[in-house]
DRENDRENLO-988837 format. One record per residue (C-alpha): x, y, z. Coordinates in steps of 0.02 Angstrom, whole numbers, plus 32768, in hexadecimal, padded with zeros to 4 digits. Layout:
// DRENDRENLO-988837
{c1 = X; c2 = Y; c3 = Z} .
...
This chain:
// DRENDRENLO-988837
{c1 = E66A; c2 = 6B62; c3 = 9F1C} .
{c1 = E604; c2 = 6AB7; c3 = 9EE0} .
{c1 = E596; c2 = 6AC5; c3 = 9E66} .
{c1 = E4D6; c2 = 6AC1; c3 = 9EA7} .
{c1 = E467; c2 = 6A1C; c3 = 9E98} .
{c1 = E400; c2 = 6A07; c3 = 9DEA} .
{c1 = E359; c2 = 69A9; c3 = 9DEF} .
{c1 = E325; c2 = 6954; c3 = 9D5D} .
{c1 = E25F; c2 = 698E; c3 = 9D3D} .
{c1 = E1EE; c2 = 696A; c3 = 9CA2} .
{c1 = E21C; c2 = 698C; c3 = 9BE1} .
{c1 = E1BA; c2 = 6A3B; c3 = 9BF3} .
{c1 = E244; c2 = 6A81; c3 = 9C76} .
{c1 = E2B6; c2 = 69F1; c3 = 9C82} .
{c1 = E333; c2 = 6A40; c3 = 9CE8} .
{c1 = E329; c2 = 6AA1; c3 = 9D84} .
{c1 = E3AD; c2 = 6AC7; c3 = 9DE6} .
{c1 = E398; c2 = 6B17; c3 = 9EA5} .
{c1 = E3D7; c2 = 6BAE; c3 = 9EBC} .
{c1 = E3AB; c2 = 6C3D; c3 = 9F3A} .
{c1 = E3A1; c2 = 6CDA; c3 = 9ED9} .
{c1 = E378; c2 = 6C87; c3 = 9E1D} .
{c1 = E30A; c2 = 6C10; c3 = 9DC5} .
{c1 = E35E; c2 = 6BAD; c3 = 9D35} .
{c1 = E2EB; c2 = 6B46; c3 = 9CD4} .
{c1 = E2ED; c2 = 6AF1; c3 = 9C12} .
{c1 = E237; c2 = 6B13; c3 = 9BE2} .
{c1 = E275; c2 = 6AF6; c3 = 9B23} .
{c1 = E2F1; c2 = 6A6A; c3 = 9AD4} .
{c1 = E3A0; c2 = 6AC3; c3 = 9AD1} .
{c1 = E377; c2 = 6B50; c3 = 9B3E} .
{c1 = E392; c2 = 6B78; c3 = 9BEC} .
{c1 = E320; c2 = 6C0D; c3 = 9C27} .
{c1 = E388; c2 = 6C5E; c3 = 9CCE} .
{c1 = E313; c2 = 6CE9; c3 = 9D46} .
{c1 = E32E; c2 = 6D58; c3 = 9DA6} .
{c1 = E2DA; c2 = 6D33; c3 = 9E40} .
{c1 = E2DB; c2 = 6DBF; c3 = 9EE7} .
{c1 = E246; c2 = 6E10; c3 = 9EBC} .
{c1 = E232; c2 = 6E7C; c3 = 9F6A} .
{c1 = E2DC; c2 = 6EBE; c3 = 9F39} .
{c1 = E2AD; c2 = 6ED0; c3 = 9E7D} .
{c1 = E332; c2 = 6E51; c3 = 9E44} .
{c1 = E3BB; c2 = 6EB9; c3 = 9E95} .
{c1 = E472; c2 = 6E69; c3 = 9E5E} .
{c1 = E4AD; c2 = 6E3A; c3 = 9F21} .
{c1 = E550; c2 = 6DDE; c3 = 9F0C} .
{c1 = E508; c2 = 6D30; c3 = 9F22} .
{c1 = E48B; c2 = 6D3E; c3 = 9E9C} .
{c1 = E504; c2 = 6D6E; c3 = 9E2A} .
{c1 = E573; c2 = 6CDD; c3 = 9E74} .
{c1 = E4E4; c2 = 6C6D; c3 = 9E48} .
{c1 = E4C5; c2 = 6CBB; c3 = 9D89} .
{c1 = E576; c2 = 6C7A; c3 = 9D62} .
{c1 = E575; c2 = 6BDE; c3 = 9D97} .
{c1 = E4D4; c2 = 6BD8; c3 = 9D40} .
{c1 = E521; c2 = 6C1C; c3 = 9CA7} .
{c1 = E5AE; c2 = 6BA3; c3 = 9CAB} .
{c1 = E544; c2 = 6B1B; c3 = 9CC8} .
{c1 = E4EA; c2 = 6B2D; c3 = 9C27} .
{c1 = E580; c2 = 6B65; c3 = 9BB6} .
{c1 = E5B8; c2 = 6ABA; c3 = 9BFE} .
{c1 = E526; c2 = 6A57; c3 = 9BD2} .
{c1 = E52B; c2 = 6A13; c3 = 9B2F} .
{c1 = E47B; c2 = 6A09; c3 = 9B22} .
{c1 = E461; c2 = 6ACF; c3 = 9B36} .
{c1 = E478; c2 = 6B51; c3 = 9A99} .
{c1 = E439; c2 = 6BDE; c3 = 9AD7} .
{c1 = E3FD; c2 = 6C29; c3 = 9B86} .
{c1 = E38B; c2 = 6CBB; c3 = 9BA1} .
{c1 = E3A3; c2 = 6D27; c3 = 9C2B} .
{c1 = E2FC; c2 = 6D88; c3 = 9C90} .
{c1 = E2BB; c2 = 6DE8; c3 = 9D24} .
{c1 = E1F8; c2 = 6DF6; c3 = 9D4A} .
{c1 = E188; c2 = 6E67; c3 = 9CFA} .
{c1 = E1B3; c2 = 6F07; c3 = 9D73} .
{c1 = E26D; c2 = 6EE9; c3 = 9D6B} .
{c1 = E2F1; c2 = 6EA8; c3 = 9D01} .
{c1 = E35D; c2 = 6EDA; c3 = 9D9C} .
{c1 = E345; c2 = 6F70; c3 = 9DEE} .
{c1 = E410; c2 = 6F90; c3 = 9E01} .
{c1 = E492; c2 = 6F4B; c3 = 9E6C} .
{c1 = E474; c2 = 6F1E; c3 = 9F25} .
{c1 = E4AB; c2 = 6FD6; c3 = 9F7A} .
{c1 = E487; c2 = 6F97; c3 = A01D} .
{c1 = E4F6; c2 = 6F27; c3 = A009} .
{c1 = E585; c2 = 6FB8; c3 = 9FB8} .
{c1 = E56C; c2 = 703D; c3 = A024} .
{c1 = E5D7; c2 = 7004; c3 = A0BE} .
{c1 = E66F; c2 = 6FD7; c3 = A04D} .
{c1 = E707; c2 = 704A; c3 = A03B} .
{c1 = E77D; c2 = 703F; c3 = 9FA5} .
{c1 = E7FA; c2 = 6FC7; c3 = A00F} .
{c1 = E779; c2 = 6F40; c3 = A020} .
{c1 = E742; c2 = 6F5D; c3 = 9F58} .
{c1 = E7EB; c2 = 6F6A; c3 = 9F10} .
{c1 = E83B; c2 = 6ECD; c3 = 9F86} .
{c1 = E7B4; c2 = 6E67; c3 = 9F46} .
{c1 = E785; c2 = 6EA9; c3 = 9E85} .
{c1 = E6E6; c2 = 6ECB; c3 = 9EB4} .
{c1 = E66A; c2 = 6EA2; c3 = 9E1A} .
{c1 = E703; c2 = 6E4E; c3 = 9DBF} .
{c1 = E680; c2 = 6DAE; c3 = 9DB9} .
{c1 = E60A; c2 = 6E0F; c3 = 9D57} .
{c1 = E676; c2 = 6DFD; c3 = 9CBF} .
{c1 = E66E; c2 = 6D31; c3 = 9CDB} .
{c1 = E5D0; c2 = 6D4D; c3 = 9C65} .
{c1 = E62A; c2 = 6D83; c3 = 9BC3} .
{c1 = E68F; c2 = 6CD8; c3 = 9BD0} .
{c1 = E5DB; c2 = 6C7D; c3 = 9BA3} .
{c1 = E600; c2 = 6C49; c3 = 9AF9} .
{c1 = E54F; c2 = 6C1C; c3 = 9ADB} .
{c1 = E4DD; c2 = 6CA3; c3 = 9AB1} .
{c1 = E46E; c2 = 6CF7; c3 = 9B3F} .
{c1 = E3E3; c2 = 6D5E; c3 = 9B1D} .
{c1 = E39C; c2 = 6DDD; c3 = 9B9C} .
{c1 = E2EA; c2 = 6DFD; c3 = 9B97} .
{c1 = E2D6; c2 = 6EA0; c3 = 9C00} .
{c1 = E21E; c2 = 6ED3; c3 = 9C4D} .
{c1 = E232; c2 = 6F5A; c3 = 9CC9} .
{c1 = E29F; c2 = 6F9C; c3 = 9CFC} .
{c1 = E36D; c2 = 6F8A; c3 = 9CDC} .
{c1 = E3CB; c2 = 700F; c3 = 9D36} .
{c1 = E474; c2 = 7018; c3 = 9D6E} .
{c1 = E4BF; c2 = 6F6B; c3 = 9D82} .
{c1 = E40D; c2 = 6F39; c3 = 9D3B} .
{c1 = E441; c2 = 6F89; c3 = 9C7F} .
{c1 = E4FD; c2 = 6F55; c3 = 9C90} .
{c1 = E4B0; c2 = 6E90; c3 = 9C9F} .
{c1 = E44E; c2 = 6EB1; c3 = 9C0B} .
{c1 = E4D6; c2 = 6EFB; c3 = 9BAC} .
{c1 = E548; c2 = 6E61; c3 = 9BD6} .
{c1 = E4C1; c2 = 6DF5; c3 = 9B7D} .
{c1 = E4D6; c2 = 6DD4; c3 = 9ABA} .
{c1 = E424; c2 = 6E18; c3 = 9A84} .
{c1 = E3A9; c2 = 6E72; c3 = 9AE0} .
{c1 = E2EA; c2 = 6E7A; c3 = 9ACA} .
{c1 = E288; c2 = 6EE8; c3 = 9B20} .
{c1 = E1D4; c2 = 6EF0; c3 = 9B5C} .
{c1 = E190; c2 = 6FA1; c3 = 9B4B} .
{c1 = E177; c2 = 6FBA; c3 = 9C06} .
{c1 = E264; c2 = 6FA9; c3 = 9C05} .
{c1 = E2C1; c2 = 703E; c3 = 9C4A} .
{c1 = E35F; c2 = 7043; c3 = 9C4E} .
{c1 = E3EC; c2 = 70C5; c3 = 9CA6} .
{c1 = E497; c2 = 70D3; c3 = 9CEB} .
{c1 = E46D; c2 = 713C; c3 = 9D83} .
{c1 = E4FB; c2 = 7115; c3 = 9DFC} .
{c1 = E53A; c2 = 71C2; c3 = 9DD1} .
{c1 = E4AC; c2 = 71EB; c3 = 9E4F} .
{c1 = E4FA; c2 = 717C; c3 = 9EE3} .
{c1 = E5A6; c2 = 71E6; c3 = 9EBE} .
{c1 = E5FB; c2 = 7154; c3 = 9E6E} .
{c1 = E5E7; c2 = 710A; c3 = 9DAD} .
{c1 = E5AE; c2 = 7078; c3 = 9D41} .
{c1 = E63D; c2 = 6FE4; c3 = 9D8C} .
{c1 = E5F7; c2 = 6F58; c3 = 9D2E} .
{c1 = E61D; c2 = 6F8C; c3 = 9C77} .
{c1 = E599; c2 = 700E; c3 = 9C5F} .
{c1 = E5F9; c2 = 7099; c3 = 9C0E} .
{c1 = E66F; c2 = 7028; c3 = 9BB4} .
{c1 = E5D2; c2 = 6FC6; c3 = 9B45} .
{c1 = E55A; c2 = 7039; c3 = 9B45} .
{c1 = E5E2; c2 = 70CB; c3 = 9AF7} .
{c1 = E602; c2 = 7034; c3 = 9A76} .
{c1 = E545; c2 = 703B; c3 = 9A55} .
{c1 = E4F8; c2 = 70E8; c3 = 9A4B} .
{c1 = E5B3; c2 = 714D; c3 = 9A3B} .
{c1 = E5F3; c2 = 71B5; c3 = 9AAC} .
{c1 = E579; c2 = 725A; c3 = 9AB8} .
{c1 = E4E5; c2 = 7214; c3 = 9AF2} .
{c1 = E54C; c2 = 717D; c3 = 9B71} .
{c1 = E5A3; c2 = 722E; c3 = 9BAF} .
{c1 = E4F6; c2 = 726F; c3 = 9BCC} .
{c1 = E48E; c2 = 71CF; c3 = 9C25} .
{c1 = E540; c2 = 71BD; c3 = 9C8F} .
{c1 = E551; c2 = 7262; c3 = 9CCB} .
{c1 = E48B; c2 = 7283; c3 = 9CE5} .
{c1 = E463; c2 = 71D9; c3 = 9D1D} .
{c1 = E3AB; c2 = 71ED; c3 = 9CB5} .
{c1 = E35A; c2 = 7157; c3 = 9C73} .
{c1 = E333; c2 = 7118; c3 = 9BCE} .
{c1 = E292; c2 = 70B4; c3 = 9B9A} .
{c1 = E27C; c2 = 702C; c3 = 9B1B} .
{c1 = E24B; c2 = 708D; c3 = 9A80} .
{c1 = E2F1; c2 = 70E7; c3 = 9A9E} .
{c1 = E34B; c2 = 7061; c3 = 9ACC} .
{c1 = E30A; c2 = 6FFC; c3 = 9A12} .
{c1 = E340; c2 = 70AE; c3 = 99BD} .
{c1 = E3E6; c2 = 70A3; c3 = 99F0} .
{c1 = E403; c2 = 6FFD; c3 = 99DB} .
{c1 = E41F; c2 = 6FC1; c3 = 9A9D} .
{c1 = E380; c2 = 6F5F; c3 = 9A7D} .
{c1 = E36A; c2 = 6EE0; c3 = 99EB} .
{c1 = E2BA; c2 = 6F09; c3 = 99DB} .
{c1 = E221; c2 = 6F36; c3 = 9A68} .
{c1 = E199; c2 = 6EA1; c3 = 9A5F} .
{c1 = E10D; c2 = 6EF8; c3 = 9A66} .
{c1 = E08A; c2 = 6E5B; c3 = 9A60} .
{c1 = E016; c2 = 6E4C; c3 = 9AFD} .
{c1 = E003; c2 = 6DC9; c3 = 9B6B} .
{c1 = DF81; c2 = 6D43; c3 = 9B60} .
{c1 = DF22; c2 = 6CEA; c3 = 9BD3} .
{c1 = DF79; c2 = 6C44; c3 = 9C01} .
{c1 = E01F; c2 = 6C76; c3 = 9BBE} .
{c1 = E0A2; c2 = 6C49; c3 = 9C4D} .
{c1 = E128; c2 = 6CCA; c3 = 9C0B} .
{c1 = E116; c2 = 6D7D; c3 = 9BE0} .
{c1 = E122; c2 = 6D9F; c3 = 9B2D} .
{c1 = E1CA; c2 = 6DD3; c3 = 9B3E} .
{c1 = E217; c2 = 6D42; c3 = 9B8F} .
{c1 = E1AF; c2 = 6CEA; c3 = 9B0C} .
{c1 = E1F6; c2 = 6D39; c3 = 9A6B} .
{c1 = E2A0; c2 = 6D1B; c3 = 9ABE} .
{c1 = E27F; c2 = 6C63; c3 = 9AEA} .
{c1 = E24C; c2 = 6C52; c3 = 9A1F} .
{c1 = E2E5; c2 = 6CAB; c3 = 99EE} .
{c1 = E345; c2 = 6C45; c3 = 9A55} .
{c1 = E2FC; c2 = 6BB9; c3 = 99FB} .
{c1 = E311; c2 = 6BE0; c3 = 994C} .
{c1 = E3C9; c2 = 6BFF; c3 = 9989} .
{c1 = E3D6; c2 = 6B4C; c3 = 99DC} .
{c1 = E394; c2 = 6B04; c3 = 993F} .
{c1 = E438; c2 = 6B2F; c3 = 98DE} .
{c1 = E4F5; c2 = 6AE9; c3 = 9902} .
{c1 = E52F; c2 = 6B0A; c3 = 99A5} .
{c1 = E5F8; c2 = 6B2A; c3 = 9955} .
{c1 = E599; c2 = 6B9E; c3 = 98E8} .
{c1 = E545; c2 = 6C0C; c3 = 995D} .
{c1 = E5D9; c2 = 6C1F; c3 = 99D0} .
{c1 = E654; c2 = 6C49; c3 = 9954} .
{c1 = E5BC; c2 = 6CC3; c3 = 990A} .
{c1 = E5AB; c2 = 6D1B; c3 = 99C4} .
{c1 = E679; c2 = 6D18; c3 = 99D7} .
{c1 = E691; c2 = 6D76; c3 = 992D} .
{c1 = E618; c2 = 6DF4; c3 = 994A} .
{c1 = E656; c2 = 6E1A; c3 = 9A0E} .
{c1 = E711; c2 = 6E2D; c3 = 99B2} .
{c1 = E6D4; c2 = 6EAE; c3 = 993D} .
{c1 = E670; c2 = 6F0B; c3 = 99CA} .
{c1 = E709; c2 = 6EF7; c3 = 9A55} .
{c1 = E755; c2 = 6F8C; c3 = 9A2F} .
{c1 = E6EF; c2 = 7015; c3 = 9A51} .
{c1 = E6A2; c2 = 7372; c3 = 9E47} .
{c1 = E714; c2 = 72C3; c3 = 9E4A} .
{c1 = E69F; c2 = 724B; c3 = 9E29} .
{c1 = E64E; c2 = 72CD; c3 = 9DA2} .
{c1 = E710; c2 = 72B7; c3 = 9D2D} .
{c1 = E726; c2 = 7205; c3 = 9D69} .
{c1 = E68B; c2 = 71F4; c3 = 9D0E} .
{c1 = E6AA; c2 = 725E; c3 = 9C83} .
{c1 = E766; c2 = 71FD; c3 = 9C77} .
{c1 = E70D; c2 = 7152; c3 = 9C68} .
{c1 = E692; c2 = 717A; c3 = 9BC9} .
{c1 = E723; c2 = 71CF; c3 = 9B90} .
{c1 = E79C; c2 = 713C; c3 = 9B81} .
{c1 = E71E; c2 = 70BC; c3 = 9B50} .
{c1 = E73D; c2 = 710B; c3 = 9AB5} .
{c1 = E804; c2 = 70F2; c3 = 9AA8} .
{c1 = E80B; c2 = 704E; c3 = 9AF1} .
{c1 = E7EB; c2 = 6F8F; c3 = 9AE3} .
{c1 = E752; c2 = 6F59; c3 = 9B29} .
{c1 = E7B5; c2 = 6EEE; c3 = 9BBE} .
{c1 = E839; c2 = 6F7F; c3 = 9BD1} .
{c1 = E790; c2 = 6FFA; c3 = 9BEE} .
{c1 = E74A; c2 = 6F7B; c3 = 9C61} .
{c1 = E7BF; c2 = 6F6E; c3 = 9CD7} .
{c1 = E7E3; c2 = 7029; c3 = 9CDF} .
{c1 = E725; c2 = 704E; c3 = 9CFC} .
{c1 = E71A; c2 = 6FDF; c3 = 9D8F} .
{c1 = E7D0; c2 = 7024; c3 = 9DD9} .
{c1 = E770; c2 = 70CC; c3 = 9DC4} .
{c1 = E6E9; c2 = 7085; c3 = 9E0E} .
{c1 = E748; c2 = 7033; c3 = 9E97} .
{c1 = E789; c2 = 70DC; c3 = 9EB4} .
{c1 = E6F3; c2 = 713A; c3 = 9EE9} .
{c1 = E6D8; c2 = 70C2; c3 = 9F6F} .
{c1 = E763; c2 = 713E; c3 = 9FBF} .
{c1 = E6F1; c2 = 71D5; c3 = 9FA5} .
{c1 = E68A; c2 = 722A; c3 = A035} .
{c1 = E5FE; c2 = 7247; c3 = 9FAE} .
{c1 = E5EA; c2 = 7182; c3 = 9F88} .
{c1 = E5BA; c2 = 7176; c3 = A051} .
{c1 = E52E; c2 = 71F5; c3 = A026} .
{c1 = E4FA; c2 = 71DB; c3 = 9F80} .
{c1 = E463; c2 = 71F4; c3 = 9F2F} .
{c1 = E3D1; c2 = 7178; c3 = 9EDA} .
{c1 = E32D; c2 = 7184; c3 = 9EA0} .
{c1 = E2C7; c2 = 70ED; c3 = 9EB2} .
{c1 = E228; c2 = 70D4; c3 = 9E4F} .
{c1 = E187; c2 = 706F; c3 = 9E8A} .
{c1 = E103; c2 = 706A; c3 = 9E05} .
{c1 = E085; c2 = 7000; c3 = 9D9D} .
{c1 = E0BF; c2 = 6FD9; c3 = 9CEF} .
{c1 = E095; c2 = 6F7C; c3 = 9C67} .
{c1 = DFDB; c2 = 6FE1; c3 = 9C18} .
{c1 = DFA6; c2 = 7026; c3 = 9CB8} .
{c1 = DFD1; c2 = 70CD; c3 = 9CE2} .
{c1 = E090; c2 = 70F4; c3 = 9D3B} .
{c1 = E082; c2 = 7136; c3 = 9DF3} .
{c1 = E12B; c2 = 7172; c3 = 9E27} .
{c1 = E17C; c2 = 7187; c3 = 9ECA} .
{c1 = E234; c2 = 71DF; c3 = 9ED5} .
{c1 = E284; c2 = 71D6; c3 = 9F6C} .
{c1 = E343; c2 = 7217; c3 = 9F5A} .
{c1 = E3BD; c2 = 71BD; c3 = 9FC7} .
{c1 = E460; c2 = 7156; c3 = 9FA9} .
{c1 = E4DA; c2 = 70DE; c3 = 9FF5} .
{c1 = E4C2; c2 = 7134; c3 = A0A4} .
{c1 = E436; c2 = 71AB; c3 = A077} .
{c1 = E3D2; c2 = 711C; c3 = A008} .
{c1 = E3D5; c2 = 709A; c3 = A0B2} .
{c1 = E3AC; c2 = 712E; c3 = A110} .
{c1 = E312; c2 = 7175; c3 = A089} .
{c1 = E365; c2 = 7235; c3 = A099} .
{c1 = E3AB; c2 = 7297; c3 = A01C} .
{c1 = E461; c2 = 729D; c3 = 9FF9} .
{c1 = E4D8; c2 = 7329; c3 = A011} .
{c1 = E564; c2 = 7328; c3 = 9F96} .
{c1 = E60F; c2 = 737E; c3 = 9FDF} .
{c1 = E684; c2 = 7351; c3 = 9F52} .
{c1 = E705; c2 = 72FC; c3 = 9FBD} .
């Protein structure tokens, strides 16, 4: 696949390059700030948007000129999850033929760092993205959740692997099996955060605060020695490496992150996960999707269960175990 076009814009944002379902800009010297960018599907993770985030990626851990890259959604969504309309017709012959979500581990190869800053919300593949990144800062409006257990399959993209290796096995076993969300304070307790920036937005600012705290970390890291940084981010990722059905499947996955390398675990999750795509109860499924005002103003919620048939058809699901 070529790479896409770059246009070369003003010192501010000097590089833009045109994409369909991200925005890659370098609004500082050294950085390369990469967004998100379906807001009507809150940043879901279709397969061509995540085609484009690693050429993007690659791109920049390329360029010579780039230290560090921060990584964003928009102020309602990180990214909501993965794209389930585009999941729920697949059966486990056309997942397993082609190693479905294999790509998503293109992002660990980055050498450079890449720093998420979260706002909204990161659920599902949404979480697993943010896990992939090397820090994580969160605005306090983040939630975060691995509810696929809900659309009778589980996390494919590395969820229970890293976030086991984060908060131990108990509570991954619990937010795995019950699918329930996490929010930032949480998230900064157990260390799946860095820290929550709390600071407000100001009139005139063109980032939120979060993207802006990560933009000046990013900056105080692109001030030091490139060799430095990478070999800092490679030792730390070799100390960390090791760490009904669809109910044990689960169960098996959290299980095993414990006893195995990190790639070992990775590639059995997303067999697992290829698996379930066999399953009468991944046709039906179940999902709860949240519309609501964040940020100071108060939260209005609207759950409507559904799933990979039962979400594109806004019904509830009916579980049969088979």
């Amino acid at each position: 696949m070529p790479m896409p076009s770059r246009t070369f814009m003003t010192a501010a944002a000097n590089v833009v390059a045109n994409y369909q379902n991200i925005l890659v800009t370098r609004p500082r010297p050294a950085v390369t700030l990469v967004t998100l960018n379906r807001p009507k599907a809150l940043n879901a993770l279709s397969s061509p948007l995540f085609n484009e985030l690693n050429q993007a990626l690659a791109l920049a851990d390329q360029d010579k000129d780039v230290s560090a890259v921060v990584l964003t959604g928009s102020e309602k969504a990180f990214a909501a999850g993965a794209d389930i309309k585009e999941m729920q017709s697949k059966t486990f012959a056309d997942v397993y033929s082609k190693d479905f979500l294999a790509n998503w581990t293109a992002l660990r190869s980055v050498r450079k760092p890449i720093i998420a800053a979260v706002s909204g919300y990161a659920l599902g593949g949404g979480a697993e993205l943010a896990l992939m990144c090397d820090i994580i800062l969160a605005s306090p409006t983040a939630r975060f959740g691995l509810p696929e257990i809900t659309l009778g399959v589980i996390p494919g993209g590395g969820g229970t692997q890293r976030l086991a290796g984060i908060v131990g096995k108990s509570r991954t076993m619990e937010l795995v099996l019950t699918g329930r969300h996490f929010d930032a304070e949480e998230a900064e307790r157990w260390g799946v955060a860095s820290r929550v920036v709390r600071t407000e937005k100001k009139e005139g600012d063109e980032h939120l605060p979060v993207v802006q705290e990560a933009l000046d970390m990013a900056s105080k890291i692109a001030s030091f020695g490139q060799l430095a940084v990478q070999a800092g981010k490679e030792s730390v990722n070799a100390g960390t490496s090791n760490t009904s059905s669809y109910l044990r499947k689960a169960k098996l996955i959290v299980t095993l992150a414990l006893d195995l390398p990190l790639s070992e675990g990775l590639r059995l999750e997303r067999r697992l996960f290829h698996s379930l795509f066999a399953t009468n109860d991944q046709k039906e499924g179940k999902h709860r999707h949240y519309v609501g005002y964040f940020m100071m103003e108060r939260m209005t919620i609207d759950v409507v269960s559904s799933g990979m048939s039962a979400f594109a058809e806004k019904r509830k699901a009916d579980f049969t175990n088979s």
